[in-house]
N, C-alpha and C positions, 0 to 999 in steps of 0.2 A: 463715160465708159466706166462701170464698175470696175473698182481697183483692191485688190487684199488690204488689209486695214488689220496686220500685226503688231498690232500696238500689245505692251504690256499686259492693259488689263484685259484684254478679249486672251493674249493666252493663260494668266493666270484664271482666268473665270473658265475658261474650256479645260486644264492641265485637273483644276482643284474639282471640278463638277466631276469630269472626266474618271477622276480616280476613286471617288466616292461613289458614282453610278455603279463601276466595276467591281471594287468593294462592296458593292451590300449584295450582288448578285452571286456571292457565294461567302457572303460573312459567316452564315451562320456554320455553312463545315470550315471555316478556318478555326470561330472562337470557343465551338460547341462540338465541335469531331475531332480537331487537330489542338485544341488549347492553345492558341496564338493570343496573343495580345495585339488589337488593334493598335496600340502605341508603338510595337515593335515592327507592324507592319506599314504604318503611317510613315516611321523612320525612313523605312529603306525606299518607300515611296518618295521622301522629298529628297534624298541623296539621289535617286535613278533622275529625278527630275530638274538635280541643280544646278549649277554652275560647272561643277566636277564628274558630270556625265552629260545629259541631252540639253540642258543649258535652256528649257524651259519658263522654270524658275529664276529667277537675277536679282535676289534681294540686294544687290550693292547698288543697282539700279534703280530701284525703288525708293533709296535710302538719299537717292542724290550725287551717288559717291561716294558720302562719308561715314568712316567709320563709328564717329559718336552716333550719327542719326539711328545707323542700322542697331547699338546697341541699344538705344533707345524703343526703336521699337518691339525689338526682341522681350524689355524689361518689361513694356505695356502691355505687349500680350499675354505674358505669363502671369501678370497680378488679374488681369481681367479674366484669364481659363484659372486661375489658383479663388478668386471674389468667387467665382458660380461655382466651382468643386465644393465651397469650402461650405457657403449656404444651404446645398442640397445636402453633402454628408452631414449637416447641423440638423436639416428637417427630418433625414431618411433613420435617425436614432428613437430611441422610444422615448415618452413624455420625461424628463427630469433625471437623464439618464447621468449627464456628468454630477448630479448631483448624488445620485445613488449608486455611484460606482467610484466615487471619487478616490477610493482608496487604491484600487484600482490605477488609474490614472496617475495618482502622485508619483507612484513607484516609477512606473516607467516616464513619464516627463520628469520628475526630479533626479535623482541617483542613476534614471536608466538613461536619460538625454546627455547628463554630465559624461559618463562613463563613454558616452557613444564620442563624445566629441574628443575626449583627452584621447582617446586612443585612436579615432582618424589621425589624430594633430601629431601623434606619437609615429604613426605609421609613414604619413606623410613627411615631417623632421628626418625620418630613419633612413629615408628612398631618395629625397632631394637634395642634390650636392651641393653644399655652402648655404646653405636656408638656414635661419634665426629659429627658435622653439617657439615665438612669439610671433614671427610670421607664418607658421606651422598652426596655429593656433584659430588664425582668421581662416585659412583654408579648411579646415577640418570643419571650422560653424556652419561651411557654407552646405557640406556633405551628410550636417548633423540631422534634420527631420529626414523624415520620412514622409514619400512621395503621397497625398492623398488620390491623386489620379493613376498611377501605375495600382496603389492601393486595391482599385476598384475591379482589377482585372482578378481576383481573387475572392474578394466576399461579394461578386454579384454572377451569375451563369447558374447553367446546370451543375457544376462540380460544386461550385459554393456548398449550391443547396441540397445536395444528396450529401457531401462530404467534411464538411467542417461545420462545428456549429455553432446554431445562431448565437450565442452568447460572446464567440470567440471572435465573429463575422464582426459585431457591436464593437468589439474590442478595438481591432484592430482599425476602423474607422474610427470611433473616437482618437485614438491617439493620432494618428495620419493627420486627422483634422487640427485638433490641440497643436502638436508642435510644431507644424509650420511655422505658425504667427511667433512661439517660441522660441524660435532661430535668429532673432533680435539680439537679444541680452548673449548673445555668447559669442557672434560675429565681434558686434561693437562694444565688445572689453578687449579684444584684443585690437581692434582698427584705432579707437581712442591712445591705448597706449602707445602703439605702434605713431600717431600722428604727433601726441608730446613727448613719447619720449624716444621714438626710433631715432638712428644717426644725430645722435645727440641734440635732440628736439630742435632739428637747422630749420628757421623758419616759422616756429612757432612758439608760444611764451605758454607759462605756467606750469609745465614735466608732470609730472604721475598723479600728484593732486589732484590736478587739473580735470585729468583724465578721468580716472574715476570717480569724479563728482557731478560729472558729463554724465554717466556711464551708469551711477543711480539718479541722476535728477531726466534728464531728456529719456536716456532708454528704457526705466522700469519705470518712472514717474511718466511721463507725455506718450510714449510710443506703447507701453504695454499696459500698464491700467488705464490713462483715456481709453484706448481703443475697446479696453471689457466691459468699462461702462456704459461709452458711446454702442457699442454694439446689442448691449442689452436693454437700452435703453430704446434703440431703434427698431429690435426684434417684437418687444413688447407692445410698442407703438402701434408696430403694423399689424397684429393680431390683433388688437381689440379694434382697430377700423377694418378690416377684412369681417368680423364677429359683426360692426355694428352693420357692415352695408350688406351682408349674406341675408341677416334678419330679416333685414328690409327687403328683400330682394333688388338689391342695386347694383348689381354686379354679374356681367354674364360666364357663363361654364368657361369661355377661353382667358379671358381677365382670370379667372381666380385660378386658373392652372398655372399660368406663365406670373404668378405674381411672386414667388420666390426666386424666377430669375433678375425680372425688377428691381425687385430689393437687394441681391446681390450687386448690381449695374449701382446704383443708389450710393450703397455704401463703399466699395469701390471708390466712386467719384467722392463723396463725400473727404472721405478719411483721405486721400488723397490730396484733398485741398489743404487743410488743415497738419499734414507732414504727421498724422498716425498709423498706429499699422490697420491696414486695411482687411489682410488677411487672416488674421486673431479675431478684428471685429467681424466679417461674414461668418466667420464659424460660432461665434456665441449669441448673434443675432439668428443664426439661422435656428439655434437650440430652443431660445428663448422663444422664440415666432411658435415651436411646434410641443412649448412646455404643458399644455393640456393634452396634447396629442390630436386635435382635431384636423386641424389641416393635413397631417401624414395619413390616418384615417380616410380622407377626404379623396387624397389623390392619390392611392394606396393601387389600382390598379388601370392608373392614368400615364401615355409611355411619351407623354409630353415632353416634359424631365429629362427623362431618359434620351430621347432624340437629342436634344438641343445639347446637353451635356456628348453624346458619342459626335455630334458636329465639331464640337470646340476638340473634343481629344484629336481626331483626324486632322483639323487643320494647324492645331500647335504643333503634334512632332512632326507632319510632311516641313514646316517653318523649322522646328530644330534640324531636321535631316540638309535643311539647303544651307542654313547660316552655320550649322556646329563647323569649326577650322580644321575640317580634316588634315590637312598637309601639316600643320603645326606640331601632330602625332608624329612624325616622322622628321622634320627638320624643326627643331628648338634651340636653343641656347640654355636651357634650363633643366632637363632631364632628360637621358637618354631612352629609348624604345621601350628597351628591357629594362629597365626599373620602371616603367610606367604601367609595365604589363604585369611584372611583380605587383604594385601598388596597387593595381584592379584587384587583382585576384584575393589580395591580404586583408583589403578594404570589406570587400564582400563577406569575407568569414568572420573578421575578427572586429570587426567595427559595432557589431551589435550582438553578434547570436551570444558569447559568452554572460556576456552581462543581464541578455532576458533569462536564458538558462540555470543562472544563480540564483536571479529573483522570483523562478516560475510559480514554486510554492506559495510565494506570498500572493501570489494574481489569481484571482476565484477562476479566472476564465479560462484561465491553464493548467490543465486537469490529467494530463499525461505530461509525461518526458516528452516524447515525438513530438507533442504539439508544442510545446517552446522550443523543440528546434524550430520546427519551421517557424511560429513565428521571430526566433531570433534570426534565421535566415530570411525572412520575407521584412528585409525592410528598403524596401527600392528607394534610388535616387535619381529624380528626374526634374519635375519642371522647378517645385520648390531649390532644388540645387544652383539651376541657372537661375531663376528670379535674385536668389541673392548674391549669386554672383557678380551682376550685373550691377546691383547696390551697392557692392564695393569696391567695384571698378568707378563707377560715380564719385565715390567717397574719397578712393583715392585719387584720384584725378585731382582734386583740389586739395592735394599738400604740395604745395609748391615752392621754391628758393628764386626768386629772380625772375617768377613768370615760366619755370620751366618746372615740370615733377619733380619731387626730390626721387635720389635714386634709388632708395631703399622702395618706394612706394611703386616707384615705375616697375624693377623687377618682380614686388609681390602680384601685381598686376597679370604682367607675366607668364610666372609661375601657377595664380589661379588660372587666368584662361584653359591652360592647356590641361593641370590635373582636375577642374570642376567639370569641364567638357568631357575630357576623357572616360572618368568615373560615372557622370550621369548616362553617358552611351553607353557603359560596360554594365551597368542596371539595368538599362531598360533591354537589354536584350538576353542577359541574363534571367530577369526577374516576367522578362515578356514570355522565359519559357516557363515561369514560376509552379503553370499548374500541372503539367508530367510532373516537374518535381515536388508541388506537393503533393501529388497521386501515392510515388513513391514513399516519399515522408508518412503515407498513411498506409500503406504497405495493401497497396492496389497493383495489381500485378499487369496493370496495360501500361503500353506502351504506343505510340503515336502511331506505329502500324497497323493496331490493332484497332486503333481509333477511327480509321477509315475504308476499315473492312464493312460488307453491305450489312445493313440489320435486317432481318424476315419481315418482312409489311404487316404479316397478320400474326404479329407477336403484340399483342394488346398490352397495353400501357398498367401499369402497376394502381390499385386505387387505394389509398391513404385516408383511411375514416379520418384520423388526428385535421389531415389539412382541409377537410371540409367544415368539421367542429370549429375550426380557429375560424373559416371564412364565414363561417354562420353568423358567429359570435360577433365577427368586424361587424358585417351586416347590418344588425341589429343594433348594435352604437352609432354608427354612422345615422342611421334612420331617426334615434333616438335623437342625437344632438342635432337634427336636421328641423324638428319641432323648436317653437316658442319655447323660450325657459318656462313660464309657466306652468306647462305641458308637460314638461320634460319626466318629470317624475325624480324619487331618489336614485339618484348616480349609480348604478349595484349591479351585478355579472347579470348577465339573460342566464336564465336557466340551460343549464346541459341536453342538447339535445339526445334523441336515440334512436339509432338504428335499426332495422331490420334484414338482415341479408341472411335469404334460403326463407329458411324455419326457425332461425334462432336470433333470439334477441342479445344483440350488443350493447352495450351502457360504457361509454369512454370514460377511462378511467377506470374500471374496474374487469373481471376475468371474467364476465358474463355467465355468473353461476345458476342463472335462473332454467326453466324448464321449457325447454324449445316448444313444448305444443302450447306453453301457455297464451292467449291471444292478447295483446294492447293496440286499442284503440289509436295510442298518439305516437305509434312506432311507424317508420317511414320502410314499406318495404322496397327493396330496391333489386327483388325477382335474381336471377340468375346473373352474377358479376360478367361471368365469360360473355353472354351476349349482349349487355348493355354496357359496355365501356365507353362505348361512344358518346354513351346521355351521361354517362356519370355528372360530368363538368358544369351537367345545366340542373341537377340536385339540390336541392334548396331545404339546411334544414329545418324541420316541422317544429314548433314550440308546444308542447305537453298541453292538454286542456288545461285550465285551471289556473291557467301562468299568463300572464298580459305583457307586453312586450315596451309597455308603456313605463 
């Protein structure tokens, strides 16, 4: 007699299916009418679904019971969603971009990452009662990058690309990507000291020496350059075998799209055996893998990528929304309510925006005041916050006196759980409404009412000579480097193409001073705009007689 068969995984496969089916049937007016961030909607998705509402979800169940399991697996999903963010934001930059922007980049990962974490560590010390500046100092590392996944709900959409620019978009994903893996060397100067010399180093030999010679040999020595050479070394790799089997034609259309997910999986695991950072290395492999820029080219308007990355975002914060310790917000030993909600609030303003705001000038990318506000306000804290979190609850776990934590470690413990939890929640739903407020930062006068008001059907879409010129020109490379070397010819721009709309000839780039009835041959007319908007998009520009594409 057929009987229910409510096991575990039939409801998480029905709960997770279930709420992604639902989600994409009206994604697009959440993330593109209403500015939502699917991470902030994923969230409340796995809180309605946990343990702490319809009890769906039961990650303690999963876990066996125990609580190391469950942190455990918390730790693995977040290097495995932070491995693939980190490869793709490495491919999705232009050819040798950290190389050409690097000045750029110092700023804010060196003086601008320092500054971000001395004053978490500050703010945090100021709000926690009876807390060390030294235990103040680990929690603040953990708060210190900047989320490359929350990141993404800002330089990718329609607002992106109407309203911030591409330069700024580059930016910002660079650096999201870069200090992640950065968040190394500033945790573990403070966990090393804290381990020889907190509570009078009970338990362990060698005091501060010790520590910091841990601290440049294992963390900037083993964990942060292995991992930039390992990474670039295996970015490289895989580009000239992707290059040698394309040639040959050995490799079909689904293999070469999903082979940057691979390679993230790869490295991931790799560096993982081996005790390096995993995460520094997919982001400089993923650089290195797209340093000609062929493969970005390549997959340039492929939504492979894209899919499998918005998979991974859905099902890590519905897992942060079930496992985060809600009740711990509320009964603690370590900080009350209201300084916690102080601590959010102070975190968010003063932890970053000052320090971008001082240094905007020096960053080519930051070209108004309003845009280093926002980006000194847009710097979200989410999955990189708990991934190291979770590293240093690992860490700590093994300072021990007798078989038991020592207690300075137990309480930083503690202490993290509840402010890295708390702060990464109070980002992502702050930074999940990020783009009304960077609407406003740009001084766009809608508002989220206004965003879901009807639009007229027969209000015809806007047509952009600029974005057909750039898609001509991909075109044209793509085609180009799709031939034998041989063949290829010298590496040099396609010719500019030109248009014709009405009677008058356009030339991009210049104000079109020529003389409308004059007639050319290699001008693309494209008849009246108001009645062909709808062909626009299948437009293909024309290359000038004369010019070979070769």
């Amino acid at each position: 007699m057929p009987t229910l068969a409510i096991t575990n995984f039939n409801v998480v496969c029905a709960t997770l299916g279930g709420f992604i089916t639902l989600f994409g049937l009206v994604s697009y007016l959440f993330k593109e009418r209403l500015f939502l961030s699917e991470a902030l909607i994923s969230l409340l998705a796995g809180v309605t679904f946990s343990p702490h509402a319809a009890n769906f979800i039961k990650p303690l169940d999963y876990a066996e019971g125990s609580q190391s399991n469950l942190a455990s697996i918390t730790l693995y999903f977040s290097r495995l969603v932070l491995g693939v963010q980190l490869v793709l934001a490495g491919v999705q930059l232009p050819s040798k971009y950290l190389l050409r922007e690097w000045k750029s980049l110092a700023l804010l990962l060196g003086p601008g990452m320092t500054v971000m974490w001395l004053s978490s560590s500050l703010l945090i010390w100021a709000l926690v009662p009876n807390f060390s500046f030294l235990s103040a100092l680990a929690v603040g590392a953990c708060v210190t990058p900047t989320d490359p996944v929350l990141s993404n709900s800002i330089v990718k959409g329609k607002f992106a690309d109407k309203n911030i620019p591409k330069d700024l978009q580059k930016i910002i994903i660079a650096e999201s990507g870069a200090n992640d893996g950065l968040g190394y060397p500033f945790l573990f100067f403070a966990l090393y000291l804290i381990k020889y010399t907190g509570d009078g180093g009970a338990g362990q030999s060698g005091g501060a020496r010790t520590a910091i010679g841990l601290w440049f040999g294992e963390t900037w020595g083993y964990t942060i350059l292995l991992s930039v050479v390992y990474g670039a070394a295996v970015g490289w790799i895989a580009k000239e075998l992707l290059h040698w089997a394309e040639d040959r034609r050995f490799v079909d259309r689904e293999s070469f799209l999903v082979f940057a997910i691979t390679l993230a999986l790869f490295i991931v695991g790799t560096c993982g055996m081996i005790g390096s950072d995993d995460v520094l290395a997919c982001f400089i492999a993923g650089n290195v893998f797209t340093i000609d820029d062929w493969f970005r080219l390549e997959t340039l308007d492929d939504s492979l990528q894209p899919t499998i990355d918005m998979l991974l975002n859905l099902a890590v914060f519905m897992w942060f929304g079930a496992v985060c310790p809600w009740a711990t917000f509320l009964h603690n030993d370590v900080i009350p309510l209201y300084r916690l909600v102080i601590l959010g609030i102070v975190v968010l303003l003063f932890r970053r925006l000052p320090v971008v705001y001082a240094m905007h000038w020096k960053i080519s990318q930051i070209e108004e005041k309003h845009q280093a506000l926002f980006v000194g306000f847009f710097g979200p804290i989410g999955v990189s916050a708990v991934f190291y979190l979770y590293i240093s609850l690992e860490f700590l776990g093994e300072i021990t006196v007798d078989g038991v934590v020592r207690e300075d470690a137990a309480k930083l413990q503690d202490v993290m759980t509840v402010v890295v939890w708390f702060l990464a929640i109070c980002s992502i739903v702050v930074h999940g409404l990020s783009v009304p407020l960077g609407k406003l930062g740009y001084h766009l006068p809608r508002t989220i009412s206004s965003a879901i008001e009807s639009r007229d059907i027969d209000e015809p879409e806007p047509f952009h000579i600029s974005e057909h010129v750039q898609r001509g020109e991909e075109q044209i490379l793509r085609q180009r480097r799709r031939l034998p070397k041989e063949q290829r010819g010298p590496d040099i721009p396609p010719p500019r193409p030109v248009f014709k709309i009405g009677g008058s000839v356009i030339r991009p780039g210049h104000d079109g001073d020529l003389d409308a009835s004059e007639p050319r041959s290699d001008a693309i007319p494209l008849g009246d705009i108001q009645h062909r908007t709808n062909s626009a998009a299948e437009i293909t520009p024309k290359i000038p007689s004369g010019h070979s594409s070769e």
